[in-house]
C-alpha positions in Angstrom: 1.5 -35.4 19.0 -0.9 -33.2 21.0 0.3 -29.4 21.3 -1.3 -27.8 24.0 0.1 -23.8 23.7 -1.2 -21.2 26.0 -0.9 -17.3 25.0 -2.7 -14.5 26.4 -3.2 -10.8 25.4 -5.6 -7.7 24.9 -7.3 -6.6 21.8 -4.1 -4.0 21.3 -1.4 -7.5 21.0 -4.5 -9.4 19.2 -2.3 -8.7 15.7 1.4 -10.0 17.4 -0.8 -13.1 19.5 -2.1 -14.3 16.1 0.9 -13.6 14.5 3.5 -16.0 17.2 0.7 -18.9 16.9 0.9 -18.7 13.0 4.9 -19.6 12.9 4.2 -22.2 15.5 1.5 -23.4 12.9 3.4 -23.3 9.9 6.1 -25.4 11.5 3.9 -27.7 13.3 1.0 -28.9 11.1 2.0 -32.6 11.7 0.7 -32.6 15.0 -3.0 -31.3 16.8 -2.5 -28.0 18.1 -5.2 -26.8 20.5 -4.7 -23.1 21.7 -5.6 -21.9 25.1 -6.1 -18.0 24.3 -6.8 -15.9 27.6 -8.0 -12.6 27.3 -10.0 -9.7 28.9 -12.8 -9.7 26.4 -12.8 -10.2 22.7 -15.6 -9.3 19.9 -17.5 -12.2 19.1 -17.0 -11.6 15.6 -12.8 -10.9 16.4 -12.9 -14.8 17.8 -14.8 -15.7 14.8 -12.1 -14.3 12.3 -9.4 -15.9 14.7 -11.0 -19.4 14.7 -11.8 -18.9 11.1 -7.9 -18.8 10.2 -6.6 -21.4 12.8 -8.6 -24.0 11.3 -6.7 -23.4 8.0 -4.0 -25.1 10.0 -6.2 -27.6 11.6 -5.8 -25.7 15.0 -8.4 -25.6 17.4 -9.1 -22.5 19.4 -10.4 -22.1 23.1 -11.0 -18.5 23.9 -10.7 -17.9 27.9 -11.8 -14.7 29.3 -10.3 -13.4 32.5 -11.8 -11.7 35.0 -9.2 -8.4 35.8 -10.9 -7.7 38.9 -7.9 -8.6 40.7 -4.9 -8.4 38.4 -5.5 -5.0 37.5 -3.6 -3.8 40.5 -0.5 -4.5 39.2 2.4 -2.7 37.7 2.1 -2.0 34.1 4.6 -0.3 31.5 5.6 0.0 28.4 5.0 -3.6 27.2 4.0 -5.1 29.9 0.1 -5.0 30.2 -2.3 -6.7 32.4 -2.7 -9.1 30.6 0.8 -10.1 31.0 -0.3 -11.4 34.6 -3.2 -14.2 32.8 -0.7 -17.0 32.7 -0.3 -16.7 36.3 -3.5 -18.2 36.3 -3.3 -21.2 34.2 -3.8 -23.7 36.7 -7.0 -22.6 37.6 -8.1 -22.1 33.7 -6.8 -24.2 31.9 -8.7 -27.8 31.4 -7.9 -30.5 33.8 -6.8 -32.8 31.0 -4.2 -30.5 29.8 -0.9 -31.8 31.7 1.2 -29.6 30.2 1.5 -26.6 28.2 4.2 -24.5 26.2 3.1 -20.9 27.2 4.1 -17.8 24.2 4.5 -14.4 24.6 3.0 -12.3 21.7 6.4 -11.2 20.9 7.5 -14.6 19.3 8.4 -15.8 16.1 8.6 -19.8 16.3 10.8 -21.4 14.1 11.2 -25.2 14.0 9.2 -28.0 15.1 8.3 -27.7 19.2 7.6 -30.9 19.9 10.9 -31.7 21.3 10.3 -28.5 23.9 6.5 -29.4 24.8 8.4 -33.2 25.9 11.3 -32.2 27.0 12.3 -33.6 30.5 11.6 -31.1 33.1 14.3 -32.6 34.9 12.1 -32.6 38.5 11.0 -28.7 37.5 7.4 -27.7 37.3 8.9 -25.6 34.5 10.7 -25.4 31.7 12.6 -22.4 30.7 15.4 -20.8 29.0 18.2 -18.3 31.1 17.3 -14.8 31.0 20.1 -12.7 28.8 19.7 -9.9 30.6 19.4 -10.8 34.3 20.7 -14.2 34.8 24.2 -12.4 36.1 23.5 -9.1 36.8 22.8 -7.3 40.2 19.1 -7.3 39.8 19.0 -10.7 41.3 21.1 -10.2 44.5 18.0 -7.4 45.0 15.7 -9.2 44.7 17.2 -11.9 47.0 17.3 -9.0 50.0 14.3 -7.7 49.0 12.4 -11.2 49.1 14.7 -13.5 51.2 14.5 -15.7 48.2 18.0 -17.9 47.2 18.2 -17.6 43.2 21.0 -18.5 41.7 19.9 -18.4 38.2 17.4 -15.8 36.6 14.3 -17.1 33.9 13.0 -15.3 31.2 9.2 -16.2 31.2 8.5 -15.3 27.8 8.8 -19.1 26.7 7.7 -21.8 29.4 7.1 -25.4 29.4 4.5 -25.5 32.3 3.8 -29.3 33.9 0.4 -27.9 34.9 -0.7 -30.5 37.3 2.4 -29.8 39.4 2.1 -26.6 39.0 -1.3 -26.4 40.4 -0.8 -28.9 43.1 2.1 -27.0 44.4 -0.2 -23.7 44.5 2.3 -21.4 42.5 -0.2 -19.7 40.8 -1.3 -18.4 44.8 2.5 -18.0 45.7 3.1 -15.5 42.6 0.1 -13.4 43.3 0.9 -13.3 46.6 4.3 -12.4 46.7 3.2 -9.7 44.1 0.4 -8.3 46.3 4.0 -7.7 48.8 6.1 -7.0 46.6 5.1 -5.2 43.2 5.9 -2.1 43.3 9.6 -3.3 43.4 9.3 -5.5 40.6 10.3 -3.7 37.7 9.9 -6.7 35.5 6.1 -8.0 36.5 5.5 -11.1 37.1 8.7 -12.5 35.8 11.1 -11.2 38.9 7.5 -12.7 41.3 7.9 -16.3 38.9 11.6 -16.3 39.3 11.1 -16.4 43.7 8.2 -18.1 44.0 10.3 -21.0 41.7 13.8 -20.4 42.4 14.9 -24.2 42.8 12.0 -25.6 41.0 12.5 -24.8 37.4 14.7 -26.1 34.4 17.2 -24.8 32.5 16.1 -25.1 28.8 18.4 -24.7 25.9 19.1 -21.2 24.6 18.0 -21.5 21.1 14.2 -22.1 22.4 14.2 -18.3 23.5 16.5 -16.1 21.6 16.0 -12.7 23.3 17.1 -9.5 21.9 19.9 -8.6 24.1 22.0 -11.9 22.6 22.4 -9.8 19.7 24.0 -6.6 21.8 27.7 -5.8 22.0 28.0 -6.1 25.6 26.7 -9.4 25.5 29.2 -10.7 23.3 31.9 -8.8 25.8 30.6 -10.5 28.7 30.3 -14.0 27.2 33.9 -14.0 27.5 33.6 -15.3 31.1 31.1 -17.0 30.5 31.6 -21.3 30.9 33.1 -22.4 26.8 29.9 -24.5 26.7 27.7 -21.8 27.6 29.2 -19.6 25.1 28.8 -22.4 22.4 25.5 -22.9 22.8 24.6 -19.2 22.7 26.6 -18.6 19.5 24.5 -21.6 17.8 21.3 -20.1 19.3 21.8 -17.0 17.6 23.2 -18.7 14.2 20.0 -20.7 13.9 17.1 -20.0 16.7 14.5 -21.8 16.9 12.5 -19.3 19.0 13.1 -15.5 18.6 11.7 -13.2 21.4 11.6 -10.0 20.6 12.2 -8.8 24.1 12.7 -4.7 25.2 10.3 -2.3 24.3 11.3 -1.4 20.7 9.2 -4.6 19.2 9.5 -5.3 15.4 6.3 -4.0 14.3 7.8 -0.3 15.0 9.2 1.4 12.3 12.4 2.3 13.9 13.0 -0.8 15.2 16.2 -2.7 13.8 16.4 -6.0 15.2 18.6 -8.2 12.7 15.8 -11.0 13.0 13.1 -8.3 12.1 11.8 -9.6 8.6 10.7 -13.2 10.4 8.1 -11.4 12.0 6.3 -9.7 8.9 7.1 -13.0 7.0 4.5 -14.9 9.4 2.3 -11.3 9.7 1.5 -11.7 6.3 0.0 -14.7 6.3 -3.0 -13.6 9.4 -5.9 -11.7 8.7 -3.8 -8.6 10.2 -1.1 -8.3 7.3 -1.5 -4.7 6.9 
């Protein structure tokens, strides 16, 4: 099967980029993965070294450099950079023959085969993606409701997506999210994830939890507020956490920090080690 992933970064998250396409690699090297790697501007010899160790895996790579001009307006804090705005763009950049793509943060550790995500059935959504732990029931998304006359009643993290692109670029989302953050984003705290979350509120597709494990799954308050949660709901996060088959490192404390102490920590360095940035 073809695997089309998309990731995007600057030089500072070229280490953690390489490092989340390296687990999907090592779990994927049955099928041809082409990666769509937008950036701001990257050393020719950088690209080199990053081709250079994809093809170990049989991995092509297609560097895309994004203009900022534009996106550099936007909010950006602690982890969120601009080039955490590039997939926003992916319908104009990304090949007409790609029709669909499973989108990465850097902040990933993939663990099982994603073949059954990249095909999974969209269920009428132009995308694919997996409740937010944080937000999906929390007050943030009545605000942003008022704030945008928008009528979620769910919440998406956008840290893994399954993005049909065609329909994604047909239905001029990529347009809608800049424009509604051109309005609106000084009030978005969480960049273009609250502006994705508006712009799609009834057109995306609930994905199963274990395809984006996020760090607040493994909080206490979590666990105390599952209780109300529907008993399949609850089951499905419990197995998630037991065996996840993506983990996103979400927050700012991020597993190549010293102090951080998230349980899953050690998956990250054990796919760290094997890029050219193991040190």
């Amino acid at each position: 099967m073809k695997l089309d992933l998309l990731i995007a970064s600057d030089a500072n998250y070229l280490p953690h980029a390489v490092t989340a396409l390296t687990s999907v690699c090592e779990h994927n090297r049955h099928h041809g993965i082409v990666i769509h790697y937008l950036h701001p501007g990257l050393a020719d010899a950088e690209a080199a070294r990053v081709r250079s160790h994809f093809e170990r895996y049989g991995a092509e790579v297609r560097f895309v450099e994004v203009d900022t001009a534009r996106l550099g307006r936007y909010r950006t804090v602690f982890h969120f950079t601009t080039a955490t705005y590039f997939r926003i763009l992916c319908g104009d950049l990304l090949p007409r023959d790609v029709e669909r793509v499973l989108y990465l943060d850097c902040d990933v550790v993939v663990r099982a085969d994603v073949a059954d995500i990249c095909s999974a059935d969209l269920g009428g959504g132009i995308v694919g993606a997996v409740r937010d732990a944080h937000l999906g029931d929390a007050p943030w998304k009545q605000k942003l409701n008022a704030l945008t006359g928008a009528n979620m009643q769910d919440y998406f993290n956008t840290g893994v997506l399954v993005i049909d692109v065609a329909r994604y670029r047909d239905a001029g989302i990529g347009p809608a999210v800049l424009a509604l953050l051109d309005r609106c984003h000084g009030d978005f705290f969480f960049a273009d994830q609250d502006a994705f979350n508006v712009v799609l509120a009834d057109r995306w597709h609930a994905l199963p939890a274990r395809w984006n494990v996020q760090s607040y799954w493994y909080a206490i308050d979590i666990c105390i507020r599952s209780a109300s949660y529907p008993p399949d709901w609850r089951l499905e996060y419990v197995n998630a956490i037991k065996n996840p088959a993506i983990v996103h490192y979400t927050t700012p404390s991020k597993p190549w920090q010293f102090m951080n102490a998230h349980p899953m920590k050690a998956e990250y360095w054990k796919y760290r080690r094997l890029t050219p940035y193991a040190e």
